[in-house]
VOGU-3710 file (C-alpha; in Angstrom, 3 decimals, decimal comma):
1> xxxxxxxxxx> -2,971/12,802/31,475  -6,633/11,310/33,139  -7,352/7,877/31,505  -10,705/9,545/29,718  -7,861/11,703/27,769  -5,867/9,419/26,959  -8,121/7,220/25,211  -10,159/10,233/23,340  -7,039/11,538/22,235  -4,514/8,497/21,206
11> xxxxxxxxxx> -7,039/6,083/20,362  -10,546/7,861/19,931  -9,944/4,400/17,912  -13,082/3,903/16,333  -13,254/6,491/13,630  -15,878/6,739/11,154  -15,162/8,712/7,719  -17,843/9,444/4,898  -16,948/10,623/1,236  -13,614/11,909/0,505
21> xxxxxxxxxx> -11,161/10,923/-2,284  -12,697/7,586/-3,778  -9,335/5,785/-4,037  -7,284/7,590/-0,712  -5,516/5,409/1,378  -7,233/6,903/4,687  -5,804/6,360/8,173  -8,931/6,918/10,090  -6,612/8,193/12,994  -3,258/10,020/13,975
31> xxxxxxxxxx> -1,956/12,663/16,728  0,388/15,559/16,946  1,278/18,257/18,784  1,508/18,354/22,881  4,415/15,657/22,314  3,000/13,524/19,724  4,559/12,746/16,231  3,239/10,572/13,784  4,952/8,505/11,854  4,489/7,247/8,357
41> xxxxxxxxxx> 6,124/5,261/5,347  5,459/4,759/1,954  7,075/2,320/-0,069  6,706/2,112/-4,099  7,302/-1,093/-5,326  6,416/-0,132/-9,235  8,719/1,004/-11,919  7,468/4,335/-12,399  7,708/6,973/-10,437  5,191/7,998/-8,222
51> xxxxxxxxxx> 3,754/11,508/-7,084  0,665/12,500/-4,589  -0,340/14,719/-1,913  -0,402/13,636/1,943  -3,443/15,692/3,068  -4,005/16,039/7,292  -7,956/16,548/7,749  -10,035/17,131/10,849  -13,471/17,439/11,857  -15,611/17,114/8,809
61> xxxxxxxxxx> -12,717/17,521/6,225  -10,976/21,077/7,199  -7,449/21,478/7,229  -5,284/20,240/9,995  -5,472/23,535/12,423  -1,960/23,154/13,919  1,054/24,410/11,917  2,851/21,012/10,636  6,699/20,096/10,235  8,316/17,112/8,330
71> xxxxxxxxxx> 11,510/15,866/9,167  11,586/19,497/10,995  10,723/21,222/7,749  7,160/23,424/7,877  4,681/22,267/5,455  0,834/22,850/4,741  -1,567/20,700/6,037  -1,728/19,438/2,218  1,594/18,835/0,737  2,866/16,905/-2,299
81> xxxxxxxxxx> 5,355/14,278/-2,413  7,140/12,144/-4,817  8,992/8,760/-4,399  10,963/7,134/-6,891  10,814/3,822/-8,416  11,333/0,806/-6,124  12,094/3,822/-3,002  10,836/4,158/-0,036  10,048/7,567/2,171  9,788/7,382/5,906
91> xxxxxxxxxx> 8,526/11,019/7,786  8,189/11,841/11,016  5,521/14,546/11,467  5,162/17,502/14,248  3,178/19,839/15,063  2,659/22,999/17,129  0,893/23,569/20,016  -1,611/21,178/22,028  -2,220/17,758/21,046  -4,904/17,446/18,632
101> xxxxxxxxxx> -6,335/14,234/16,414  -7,215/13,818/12,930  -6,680/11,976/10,134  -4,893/11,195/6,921  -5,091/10,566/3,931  -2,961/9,478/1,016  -3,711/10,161/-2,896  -1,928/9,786/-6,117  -1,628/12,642/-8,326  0,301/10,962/-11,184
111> xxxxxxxxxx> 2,071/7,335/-11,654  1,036/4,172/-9,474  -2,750/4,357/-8,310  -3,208/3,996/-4,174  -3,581/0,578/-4,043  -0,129/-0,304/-5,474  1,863/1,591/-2,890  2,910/-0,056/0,470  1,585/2,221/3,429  2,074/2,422/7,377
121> xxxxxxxxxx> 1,874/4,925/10,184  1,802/4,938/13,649  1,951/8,304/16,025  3,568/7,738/19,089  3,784/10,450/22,848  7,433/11,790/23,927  8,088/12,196/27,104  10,079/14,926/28,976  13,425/13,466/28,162  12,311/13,079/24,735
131> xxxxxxxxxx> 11,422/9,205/24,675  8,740/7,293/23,377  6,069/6,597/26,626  3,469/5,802/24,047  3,304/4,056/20,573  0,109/3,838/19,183  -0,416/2,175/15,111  -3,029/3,518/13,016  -4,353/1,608/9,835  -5,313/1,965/6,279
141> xxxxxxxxxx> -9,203/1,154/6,920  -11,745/0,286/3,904  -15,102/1,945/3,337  -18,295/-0,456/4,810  -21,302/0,680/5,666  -21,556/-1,989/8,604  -18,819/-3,226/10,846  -18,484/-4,890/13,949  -15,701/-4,568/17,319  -15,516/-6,450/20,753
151> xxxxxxxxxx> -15,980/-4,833/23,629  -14,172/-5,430/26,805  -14,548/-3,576/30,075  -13,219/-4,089/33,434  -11,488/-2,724/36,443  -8,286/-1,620/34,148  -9,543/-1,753/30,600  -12,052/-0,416/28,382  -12,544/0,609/24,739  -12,980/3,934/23,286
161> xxxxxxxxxx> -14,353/5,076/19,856  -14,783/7,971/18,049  -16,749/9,081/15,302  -15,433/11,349/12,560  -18,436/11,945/10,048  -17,628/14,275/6,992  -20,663/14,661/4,883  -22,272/18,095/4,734  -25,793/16,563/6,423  -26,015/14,887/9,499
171> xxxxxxxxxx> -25,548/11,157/8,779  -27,219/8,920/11,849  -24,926/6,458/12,837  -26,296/3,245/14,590  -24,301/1,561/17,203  -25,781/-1,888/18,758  -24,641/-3,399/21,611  -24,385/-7,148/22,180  -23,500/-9,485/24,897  -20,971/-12,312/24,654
181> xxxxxxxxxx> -23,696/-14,561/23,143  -24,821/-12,415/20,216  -27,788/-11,069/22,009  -29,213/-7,564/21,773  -28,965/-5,327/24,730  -29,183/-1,872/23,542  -29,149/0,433/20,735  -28,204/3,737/20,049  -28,269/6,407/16,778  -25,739/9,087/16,666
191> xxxxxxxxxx> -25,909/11,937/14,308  -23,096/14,045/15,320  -21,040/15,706/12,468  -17,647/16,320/12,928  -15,209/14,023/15,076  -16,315/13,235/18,517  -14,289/10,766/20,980  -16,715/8,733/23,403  -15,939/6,244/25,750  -18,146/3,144/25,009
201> xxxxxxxxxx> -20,226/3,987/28,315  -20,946/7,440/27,205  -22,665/6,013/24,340  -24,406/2,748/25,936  -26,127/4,298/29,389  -26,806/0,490/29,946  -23,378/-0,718/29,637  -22,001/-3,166/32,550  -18,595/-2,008/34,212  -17,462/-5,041/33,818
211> xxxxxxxxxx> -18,353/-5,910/30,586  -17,495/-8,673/27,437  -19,420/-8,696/24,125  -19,126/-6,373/20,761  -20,897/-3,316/19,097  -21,993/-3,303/15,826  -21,928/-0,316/13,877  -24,279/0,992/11,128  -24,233/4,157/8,514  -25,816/4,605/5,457
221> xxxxxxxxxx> -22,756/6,272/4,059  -19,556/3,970/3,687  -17,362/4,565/6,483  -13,710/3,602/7,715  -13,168/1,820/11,065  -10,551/1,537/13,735  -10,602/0,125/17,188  -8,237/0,802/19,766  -8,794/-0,982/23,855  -6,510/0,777/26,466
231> xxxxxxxxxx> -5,819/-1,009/29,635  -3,775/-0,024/32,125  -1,259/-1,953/34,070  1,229/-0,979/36,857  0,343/3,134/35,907  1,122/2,704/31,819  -1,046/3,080/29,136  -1,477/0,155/26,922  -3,278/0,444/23,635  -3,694/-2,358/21,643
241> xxxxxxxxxx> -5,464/-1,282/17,885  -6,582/-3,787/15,567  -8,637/-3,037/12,081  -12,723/-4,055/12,558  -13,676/-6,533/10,312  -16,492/-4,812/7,959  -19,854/-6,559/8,604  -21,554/-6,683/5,300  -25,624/-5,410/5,262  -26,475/-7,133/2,157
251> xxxxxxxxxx> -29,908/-7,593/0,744  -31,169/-11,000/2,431  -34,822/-12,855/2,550  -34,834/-15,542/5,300  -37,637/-18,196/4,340  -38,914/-20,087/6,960  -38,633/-24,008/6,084  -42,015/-26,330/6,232  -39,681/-29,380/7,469  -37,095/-29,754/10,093
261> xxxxxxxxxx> -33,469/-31,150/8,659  -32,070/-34,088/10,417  -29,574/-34,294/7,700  -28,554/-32,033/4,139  -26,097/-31,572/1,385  -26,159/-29,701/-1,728  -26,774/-31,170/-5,029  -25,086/-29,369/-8,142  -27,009/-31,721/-10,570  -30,017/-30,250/-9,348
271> xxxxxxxxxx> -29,101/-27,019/-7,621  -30,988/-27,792/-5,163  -30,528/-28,542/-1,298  -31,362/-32,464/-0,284  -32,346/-32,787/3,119  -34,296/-35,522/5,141  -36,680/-34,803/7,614  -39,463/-36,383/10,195  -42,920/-35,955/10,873  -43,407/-36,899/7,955
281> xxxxxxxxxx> -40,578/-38,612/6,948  -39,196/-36,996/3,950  -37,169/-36,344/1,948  -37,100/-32,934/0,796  -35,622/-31,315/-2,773  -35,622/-27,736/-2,017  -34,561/-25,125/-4,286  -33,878/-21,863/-2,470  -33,827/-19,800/-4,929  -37,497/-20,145/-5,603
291> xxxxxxxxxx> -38,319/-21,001/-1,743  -39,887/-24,159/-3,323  -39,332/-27,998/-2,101  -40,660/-31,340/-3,376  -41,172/-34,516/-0,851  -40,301/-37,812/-1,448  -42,171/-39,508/0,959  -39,889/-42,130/3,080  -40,634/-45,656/4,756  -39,249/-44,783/8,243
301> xxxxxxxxxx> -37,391/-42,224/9,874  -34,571/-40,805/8,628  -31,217/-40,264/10,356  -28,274/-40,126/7,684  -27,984/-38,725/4,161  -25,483/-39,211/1,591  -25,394/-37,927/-1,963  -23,681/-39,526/-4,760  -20,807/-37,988/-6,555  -22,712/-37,010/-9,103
311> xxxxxxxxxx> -25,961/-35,850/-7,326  -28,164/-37,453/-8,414  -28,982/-40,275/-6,066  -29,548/-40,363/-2,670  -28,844/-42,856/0,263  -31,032/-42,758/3,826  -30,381/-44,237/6,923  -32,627/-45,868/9,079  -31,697/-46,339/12,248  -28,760/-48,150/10,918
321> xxxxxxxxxx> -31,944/-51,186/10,206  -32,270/-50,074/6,638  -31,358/-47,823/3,381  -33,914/-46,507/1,423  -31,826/-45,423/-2,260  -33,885/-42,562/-3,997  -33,465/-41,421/-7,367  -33,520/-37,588/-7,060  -34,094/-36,998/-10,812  -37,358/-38,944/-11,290
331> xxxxxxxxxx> -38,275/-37,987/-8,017  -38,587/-41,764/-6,441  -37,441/-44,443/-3,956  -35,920/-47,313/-5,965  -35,082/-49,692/-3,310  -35,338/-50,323/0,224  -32,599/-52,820/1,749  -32,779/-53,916/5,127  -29,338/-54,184/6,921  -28,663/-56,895/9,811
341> xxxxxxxxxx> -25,876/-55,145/10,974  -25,713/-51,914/12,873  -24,140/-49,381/11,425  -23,843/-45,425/12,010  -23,369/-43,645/8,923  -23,678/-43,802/5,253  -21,720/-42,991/2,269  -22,873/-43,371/-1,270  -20,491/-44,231/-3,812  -20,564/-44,890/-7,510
351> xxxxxxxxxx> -22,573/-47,804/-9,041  -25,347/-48,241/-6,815  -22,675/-49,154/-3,589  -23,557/-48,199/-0,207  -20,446/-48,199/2,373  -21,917/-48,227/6,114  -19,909/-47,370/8,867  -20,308/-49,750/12,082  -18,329/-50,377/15,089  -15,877/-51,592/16,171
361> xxxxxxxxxx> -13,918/-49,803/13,010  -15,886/-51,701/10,558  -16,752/-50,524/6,847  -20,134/-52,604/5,329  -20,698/-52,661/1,665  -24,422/-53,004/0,716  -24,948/-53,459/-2,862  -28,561/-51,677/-3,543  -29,271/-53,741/-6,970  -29,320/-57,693/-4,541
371> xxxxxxxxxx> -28,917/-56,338/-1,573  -25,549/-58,330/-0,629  -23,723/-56,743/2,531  -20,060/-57,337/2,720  -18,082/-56,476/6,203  -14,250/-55,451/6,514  -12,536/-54,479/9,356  -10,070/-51,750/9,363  -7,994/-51,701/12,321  -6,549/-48,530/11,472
381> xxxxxxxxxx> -9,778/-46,870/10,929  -10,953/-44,077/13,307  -13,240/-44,911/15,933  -16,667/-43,235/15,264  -15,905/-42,489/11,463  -17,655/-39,465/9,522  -17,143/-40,103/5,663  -17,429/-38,432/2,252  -16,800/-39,625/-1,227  -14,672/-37,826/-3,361
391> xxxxxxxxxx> -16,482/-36,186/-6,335  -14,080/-37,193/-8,991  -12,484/-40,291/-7,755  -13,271/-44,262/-6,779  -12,247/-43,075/-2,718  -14,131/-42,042/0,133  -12,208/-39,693/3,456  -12,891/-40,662/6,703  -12,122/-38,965/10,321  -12,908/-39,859/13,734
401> xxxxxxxxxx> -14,381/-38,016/16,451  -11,970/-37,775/18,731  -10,271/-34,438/19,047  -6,791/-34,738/17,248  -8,321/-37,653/14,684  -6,444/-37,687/11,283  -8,216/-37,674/7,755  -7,825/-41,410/6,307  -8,531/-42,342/2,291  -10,140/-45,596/1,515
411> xxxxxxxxxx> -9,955/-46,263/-2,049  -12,842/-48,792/-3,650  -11,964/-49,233/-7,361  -13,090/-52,483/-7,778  -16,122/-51,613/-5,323  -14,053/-53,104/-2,321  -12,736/-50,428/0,099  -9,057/-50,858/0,969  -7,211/-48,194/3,683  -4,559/-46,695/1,438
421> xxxxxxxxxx> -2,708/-43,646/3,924  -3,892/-41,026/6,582  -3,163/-37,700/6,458  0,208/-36,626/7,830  -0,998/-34,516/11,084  -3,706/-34,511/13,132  -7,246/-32,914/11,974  -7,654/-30,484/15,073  -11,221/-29,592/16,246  -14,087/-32,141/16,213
431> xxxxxxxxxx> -13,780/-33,216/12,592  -17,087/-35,757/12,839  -19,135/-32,689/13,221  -18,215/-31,219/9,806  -15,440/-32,006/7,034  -16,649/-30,901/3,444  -14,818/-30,728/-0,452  -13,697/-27,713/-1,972  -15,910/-28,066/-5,470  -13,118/-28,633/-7,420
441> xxxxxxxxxx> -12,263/-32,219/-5,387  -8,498/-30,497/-4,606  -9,179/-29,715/-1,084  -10,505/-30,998/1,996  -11,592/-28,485/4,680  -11,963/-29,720/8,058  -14,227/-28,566/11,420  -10,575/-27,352/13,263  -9,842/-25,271/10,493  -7,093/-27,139/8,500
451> xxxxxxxxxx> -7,069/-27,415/5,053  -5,625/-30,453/3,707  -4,739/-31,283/0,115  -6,026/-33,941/-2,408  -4,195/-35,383/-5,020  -3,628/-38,537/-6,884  0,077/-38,774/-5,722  0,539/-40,187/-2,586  3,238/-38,284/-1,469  0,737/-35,154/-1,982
461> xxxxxxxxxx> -2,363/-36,459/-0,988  -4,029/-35,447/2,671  -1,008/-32,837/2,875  -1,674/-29,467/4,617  -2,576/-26,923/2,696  -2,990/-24,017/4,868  -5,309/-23,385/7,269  -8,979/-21,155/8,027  -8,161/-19,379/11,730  -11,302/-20,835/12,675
471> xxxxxxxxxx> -13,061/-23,503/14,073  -15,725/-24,255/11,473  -19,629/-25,495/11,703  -19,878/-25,569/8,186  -17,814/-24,401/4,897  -18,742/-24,994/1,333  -16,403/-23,513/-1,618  -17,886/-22,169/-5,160  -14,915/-22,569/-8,009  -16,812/-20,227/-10,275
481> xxxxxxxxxx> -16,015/-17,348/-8,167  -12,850/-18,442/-6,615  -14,642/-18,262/-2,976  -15,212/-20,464/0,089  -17,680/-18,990/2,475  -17,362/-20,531/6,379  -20,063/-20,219/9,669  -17,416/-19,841/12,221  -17,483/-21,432/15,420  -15,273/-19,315/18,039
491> xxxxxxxxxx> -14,149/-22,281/20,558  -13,561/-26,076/19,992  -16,663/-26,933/21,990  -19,323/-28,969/19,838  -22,007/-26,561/21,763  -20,942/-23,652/20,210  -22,617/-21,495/18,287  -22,068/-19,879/14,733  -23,725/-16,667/14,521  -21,618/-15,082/11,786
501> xxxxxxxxxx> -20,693/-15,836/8,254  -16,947/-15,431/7,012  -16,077/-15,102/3,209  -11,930/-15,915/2,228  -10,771/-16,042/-1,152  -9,943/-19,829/-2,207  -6,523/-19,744/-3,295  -4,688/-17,082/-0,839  -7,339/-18,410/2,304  -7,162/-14,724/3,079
511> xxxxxxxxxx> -10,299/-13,205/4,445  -12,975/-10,867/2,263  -15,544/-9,949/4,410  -17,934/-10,858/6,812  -21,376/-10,540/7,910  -24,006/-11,038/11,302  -26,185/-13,541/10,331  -30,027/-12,230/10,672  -32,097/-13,075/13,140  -35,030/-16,125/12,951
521> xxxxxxxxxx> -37,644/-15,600/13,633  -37,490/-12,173/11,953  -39,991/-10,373/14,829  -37,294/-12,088/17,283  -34,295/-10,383/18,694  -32,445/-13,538/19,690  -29,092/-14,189/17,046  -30,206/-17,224/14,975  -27,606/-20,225/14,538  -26,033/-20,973/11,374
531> xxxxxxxxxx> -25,878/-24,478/10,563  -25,104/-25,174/6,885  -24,081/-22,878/4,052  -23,945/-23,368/0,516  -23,145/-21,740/-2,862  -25,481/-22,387/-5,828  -23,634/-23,740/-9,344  -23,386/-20,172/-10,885  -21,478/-19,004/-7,495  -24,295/-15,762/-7,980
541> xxxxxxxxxx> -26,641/-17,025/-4,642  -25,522/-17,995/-1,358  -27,751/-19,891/1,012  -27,712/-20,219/4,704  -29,483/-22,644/6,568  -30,582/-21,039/10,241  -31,766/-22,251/13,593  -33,928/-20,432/15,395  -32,282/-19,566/19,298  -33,685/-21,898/21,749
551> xxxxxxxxxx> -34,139/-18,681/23,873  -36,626/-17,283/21,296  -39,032/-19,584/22,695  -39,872/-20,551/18,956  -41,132/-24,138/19,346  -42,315/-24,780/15,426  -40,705/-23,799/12,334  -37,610/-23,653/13,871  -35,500/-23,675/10,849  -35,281/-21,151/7,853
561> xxxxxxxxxx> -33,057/-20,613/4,140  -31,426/-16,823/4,179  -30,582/-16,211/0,506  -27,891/-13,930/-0,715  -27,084/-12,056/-3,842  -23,253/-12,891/-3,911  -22,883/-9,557/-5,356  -23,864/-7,918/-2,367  -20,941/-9,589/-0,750  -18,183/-8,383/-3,061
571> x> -19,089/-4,797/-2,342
//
């Protein structure tokens, strides 16, 4: 069998199905016939028993044309089937005649609804002496109307798709190809009914032969996706299928910003995102919602922010020369302290206390109401520190930025920080960049992707708690929905770029969905860069901070707010 065959036929992997049963678990893609079986068990774990119909469909929803056997019995290309409680059915299906693709799927006609049963198939090509020369899994794929798959092309590997569209009308279908940087190279609209299996060249008359970067697929009907890469290595076929991740479309307005950032966290008092900029130095109260910011004009330029716990004071560096302490409430700058010794960064605790962080692994306490500065050295400290104070406690978190740093707590409650313990294992990544609260105060989540625990028992505290399979820019967590949304950064290096947002659910860390940021400029075709994100208090908005790509050649408002309905997300 050619190579071109082999991929159309076992994993014409990418396969696109509109309308059908609402609730059907739908494998988007088996084979039978010329040699093929596929393969499939169903397990139900409820107490009642449970019957349905297995239902083999091709083209745009017609009955599987080959006559079909299970377990070498014949049955129709719908049949109904019934497992007990707590049993499981495994069947191996055949079929007559040439090989021939479809797909299948799985409803419930009384007892346990879909989504309660426990589902997998894979097909799999016999050879002459009757063993397996092929095994090829398929997967239970969820309706999007936007998903996204790498691409990877080369002397002995390539990726196929294929696109199986069953409405009654022709349906476009918009596939855009992207380079290994997230940039544009060509697009293409397909509005083929039926199945059809296409090489990724056949669709993409620009595509490289040699080739690394992803497609991005588009329908305005909710479709399932697989995708399947075949490579080929000593004369075998090796196909290696993994489930897309959907790429939410969700309503979005991208605001451009009339500052630059040099610094920014999110206030809950206010709802509001606190950022510093220059020229003019500001600092800037910006509710996203309403694309609306106030200025509080600043004595110098800024270079560090740091909120209070509660959020409603604010602490600027200068230089490390000076801190400027705002009141964000009234709008105002209550103080400006000088500082005669150096420091790097600044974290705001409670009671008007400032803690600086200076070198050599020094921690400086400025007191904003006299302006007394108090130095102690930590020996233990990490070089470089980045800080936060904990929302609900008298301690502050610090990490170095030295890849493999761990996550020390500093506890202050008599105002005087004292090292108490560092977290257990090393903090992997480049935790100065980035290490940010869950809103609840229970978690820390880190720039390498750990997750590490907080508690008040030191046997608990700065424990590992699981971990995001991600290097992270920036991650913020909203308690109200039970969500933590992440910009993803796909390599260790501190140059690399998020151009994606991920959504995981809080307590399992498992992940919901994802989307392509937009690009900024709008009129550009450059991906933007994702900097910050953050949930607003009711956990109904979500805001992403963007960077315009230094090869749009945009050289003035550079930065813009994409706003979310968090509804649109959960879809």
């Amino acid at each position: 069998m050619s190579f071109l065959k082999s991929l159309k036929l076992l994993a014409a992997g990418l396969t696109l199905i509109a309308q059908g049963h609402a609730a059907a678990i739908t494998y988007p893609q088996v084979a039978l016939g010329g040699g093929y079986e596929t393969v499939i068990t169903i397990t139900n774990p409820n107490a009642e028993t449970w019957t349905g119909q297995l239902s083999f469909k091709k083209g745009t929803g017609a009955d599987f044309p080959a006559a079909l056997k299970a377990e070498g019995q014949s049955i129709g290309a719908t049949s109904g089937w019934t497992i007990g409680p707590g049993d499981t059915a495994r069947l191996v299906i055949t079929a007559e005649g040439a090989a021939t693709s479809g797909y299948l799927q799985i409803t419930t006609q009384s007892g346990p609804p879909e989504s309660e049963l426990i589902t997998a198939v894979f097909f799999r090509l016999r050879g002459s002496t009757g063993s397996a020369v092929d095994l090829v899994g398929s997967y239970a794929a969820k309706p999007a109307r936007k998903a996204i798959f790498p691409i990877d092309r080369s002397s002995n590997s390539d990726t196929g798709i294929a696109l199986l569209n069953t409405t009654d009308a022709q349906n476009p279908v918009l596939f855009t190809l992207r380079d290994a940087s997230g940039m544009k190279l060509q697009e293409v609209a397909l509005a083929d009914a039926g199945q059809v299996a296409m090489m990724a060249s056949e669709i993409f008359d620009e595509l490289p032969k040699t080739f690394l970067g992803s497609v991005t697929v588009e329908s305005s009907e909710p479709v399932h996706l697989l995708v399947l890469r075949l490579e080929i290595s000593q004369g075998l076929i090796q196909l290696t299928g993994t489930v897309p991740l959907p790429l939410l479309a969700p309503r979005s307005e991208v605001n451009t910003l009339e500052f630059e950032p040099v610094a920014l966290q999110y206030s809950e008092a206010l709802d509001c995102i606190v950022a510093v900029a220059s020229n003019p130095d500001r600092l800037a109260i910006y509710d996203a919602a309403a694309n609306k910011a106030e200025y509080i004009s600043l004595s110098a330029s800024p270079t560090d922010l740091s909120l209070s716990p509660d959020g409603l004071f604010a602490a600027v560096g200068h230089g490390g020369n000076s801190v400027s302490y705002l009141d964000l409430l009234n709008r105002k700058v209550e103080k400006v302290v000088p500082v005669s010794t150096p420091f790097n960064e600044v974290i705001l605790g409670r009671n008007g206390l400032v803690y600086l962080l200076a070198q050599p692994r020094k921690v400086l306490t400025l007191r904003i109401s006299d302006g007394q500065l108090t130095s102690v050295d930590f020996f233990s400290a990490p070089e470089f520190p980045f800080g936060r104070f904990h929302p609900y406690s008298d301690s502050f978190y610090l990490t170095g930025v030295d890849y493999g740093s761990r996550v020390s707590r500093f506890d202050t409650q008599d105002g005087v920080p004292r090292y108490d313990h560092e977290s257990s294992s090393s903090v992997y990544g480049y935790p100065r960049e980035q290490f940010e609260f869950s809103e609840d105060g229970k978690r820390i989540f880190t720039s390498g992707g750990e997750v590490l625990r907080i508690s008040e028992v030191r046997s608990q505290d700065l424990v590992t708690n699981g971990r995001i399979p991600t290097y992270v820019v920036h991650v913020c967590h909203s308690a109200e929905i039970g969500r933590i949304a992440v910009i993803p950064r796909l390599t260790s290096s501190l140059e690399a770029i998020g151009t994606e947002l991920w959504v995981y659910d809080y307590e399992t860390l498992g992940r919901r969905a994802a989307l392509t940021l937009p690009s900024f400029p709008p009129d550009t075709t450059a991906a933007s860069h994702g900097r910050y994100v953050f949930y607003d208090n009711a956990g109904t908005k979500l805001f992403v901070l963007l960077e315009a790509n230094p090869n749009s050649g945009v050289t003035s408002g550079r930065y813009g707010v994409a706003v979310y309905d968090v509804a649109d997300l959960e879809n």
